[in-house]
C-alpha positions as CSV (number, residue, x, y, z in Angstrom):
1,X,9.5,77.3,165.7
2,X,11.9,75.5,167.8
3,X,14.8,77.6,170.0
4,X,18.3,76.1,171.2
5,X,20.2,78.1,173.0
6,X,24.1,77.1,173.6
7,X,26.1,78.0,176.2
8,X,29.4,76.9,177.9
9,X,32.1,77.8,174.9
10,X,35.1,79.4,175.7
11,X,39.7,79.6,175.4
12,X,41.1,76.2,177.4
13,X,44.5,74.9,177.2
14,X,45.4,71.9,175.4
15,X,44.3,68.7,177.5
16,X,41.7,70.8,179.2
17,X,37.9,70.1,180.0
18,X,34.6,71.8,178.5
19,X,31.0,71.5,179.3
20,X,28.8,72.7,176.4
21,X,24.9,72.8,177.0
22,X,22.0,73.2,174.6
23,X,18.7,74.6,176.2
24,X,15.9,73.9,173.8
25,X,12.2,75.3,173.9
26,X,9.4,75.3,171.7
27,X,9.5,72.0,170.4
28,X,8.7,68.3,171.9
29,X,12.2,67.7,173.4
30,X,11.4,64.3,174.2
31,X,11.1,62.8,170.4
32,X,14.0,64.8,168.8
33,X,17.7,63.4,167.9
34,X,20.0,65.9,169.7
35,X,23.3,66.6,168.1
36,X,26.3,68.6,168.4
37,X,28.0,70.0,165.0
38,X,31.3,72.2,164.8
39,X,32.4,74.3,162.3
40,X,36.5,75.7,162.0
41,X,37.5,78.2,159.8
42,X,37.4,77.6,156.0
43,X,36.1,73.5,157.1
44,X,32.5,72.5,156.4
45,X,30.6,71.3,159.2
46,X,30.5,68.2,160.5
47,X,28.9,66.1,163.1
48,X,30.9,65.6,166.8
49,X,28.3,63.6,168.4
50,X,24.4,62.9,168.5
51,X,21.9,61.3,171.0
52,X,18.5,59.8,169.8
53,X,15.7,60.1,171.9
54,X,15.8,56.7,173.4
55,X,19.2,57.8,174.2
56,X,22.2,55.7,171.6
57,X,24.6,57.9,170.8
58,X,27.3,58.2,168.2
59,X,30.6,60.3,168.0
60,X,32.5,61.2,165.0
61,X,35.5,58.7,165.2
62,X,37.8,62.3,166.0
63,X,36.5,62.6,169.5
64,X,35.3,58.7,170.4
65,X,36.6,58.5,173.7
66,X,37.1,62.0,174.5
67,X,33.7,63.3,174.3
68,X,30.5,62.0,175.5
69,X,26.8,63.5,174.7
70,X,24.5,63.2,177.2
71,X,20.5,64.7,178.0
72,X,18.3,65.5,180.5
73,X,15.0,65.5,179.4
74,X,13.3,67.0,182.1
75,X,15.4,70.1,182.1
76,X,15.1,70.2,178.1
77,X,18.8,70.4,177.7
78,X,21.5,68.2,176.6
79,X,25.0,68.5,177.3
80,X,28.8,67.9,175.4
81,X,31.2,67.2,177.6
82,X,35.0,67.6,175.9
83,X,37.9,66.2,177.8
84,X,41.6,66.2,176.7
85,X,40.9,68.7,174.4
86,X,43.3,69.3,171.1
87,X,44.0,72.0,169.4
88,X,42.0,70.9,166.2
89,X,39.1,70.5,168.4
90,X,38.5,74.9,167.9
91,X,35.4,75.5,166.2
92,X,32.1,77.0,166.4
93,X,30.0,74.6,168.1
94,X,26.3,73.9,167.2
95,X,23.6,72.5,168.5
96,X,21.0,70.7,166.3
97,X,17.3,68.8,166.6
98,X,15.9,66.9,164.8
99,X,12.8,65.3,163.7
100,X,11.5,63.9,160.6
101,X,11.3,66.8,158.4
102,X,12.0,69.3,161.3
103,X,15.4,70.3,162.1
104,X,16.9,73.4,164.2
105,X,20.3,74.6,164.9
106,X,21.5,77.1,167.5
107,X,23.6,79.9,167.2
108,X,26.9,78.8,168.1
109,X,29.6,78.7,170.4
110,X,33.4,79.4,170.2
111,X,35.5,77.0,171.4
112,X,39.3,77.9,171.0
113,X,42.0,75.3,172.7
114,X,45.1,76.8,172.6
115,X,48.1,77.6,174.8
C-alpha cells in the first residue's frame, strides 16, 4: 500500500510564495504520474498540476504560469511550487499517484492566502 506524505502548507499573504512537497514510500516512485489536487470548502476537487514519469507536466489553466510541479526521483518526492498566490488559491492540497489501476492520495494540506 502506497504512502504520501505532504508537507509545506500553511497562512501567506496574497502575492506570496509556497513550497509544497509530497514524500512517497511504498510504491515504485519512478513509473507513477505525480499530481497535486485541491479541495476548498463546499468545491469538488480538482486537478492543479501533474507530472508523468518521463516528466511532462500539465497545470490546470487557473495556475499556468504561477505554479510549476516538479520531482526528484531519487529522494522519492515531488514538489509544488506556488508563486503570486491569490486568495482563491485556499484549499486543502493533495497529493496523488498514480499507476494503471493503482492510485493513492495523501492526507492533505491547508493552504490559506489571505491578508
Amino acid at each position: 500500500q502506497g504512502q504520501l506524505v505532504e508537507s509545506g502548507g500553511g497562512l501567506v499573504q496574497p502575492g506570496g510564495s509556497l513550497r509544497l512537497s509530497c514524500a512517497a514510500s511504498r510504491i515504485t516512485f519512478t513509473i507513477y504520474t505525480m499530481g497535486w489536487y485541491r479541495q476548498a470548502p463546499g468545491k469538488q476537487r480538482e486537478l492543479v498540476a501533474a507530472i508523468t514519469s518521463d516528466g511532462n507536466t500539465d497545470f490546470a489553466d487557473s495556475v499556468k504560469g504561477r505554479f510549476t510541479i516538479s520531482r526528484d526521483n531519487a529522494k522519492n518526492t515531488v514538489y509544488l511550487q506556488m508563486n503570486s498566490l491569490k486568495p482563491e488559491d485556499t484549499a486543502v492540497y493533495y497529493c496523488n499517484a498514480r499507476w494503471k489501476s493503482l492510485n493513492y492520495w495523501g492526507q492533505g494540506t491547508q493552504v490559506t492566502v489571505s491578508s
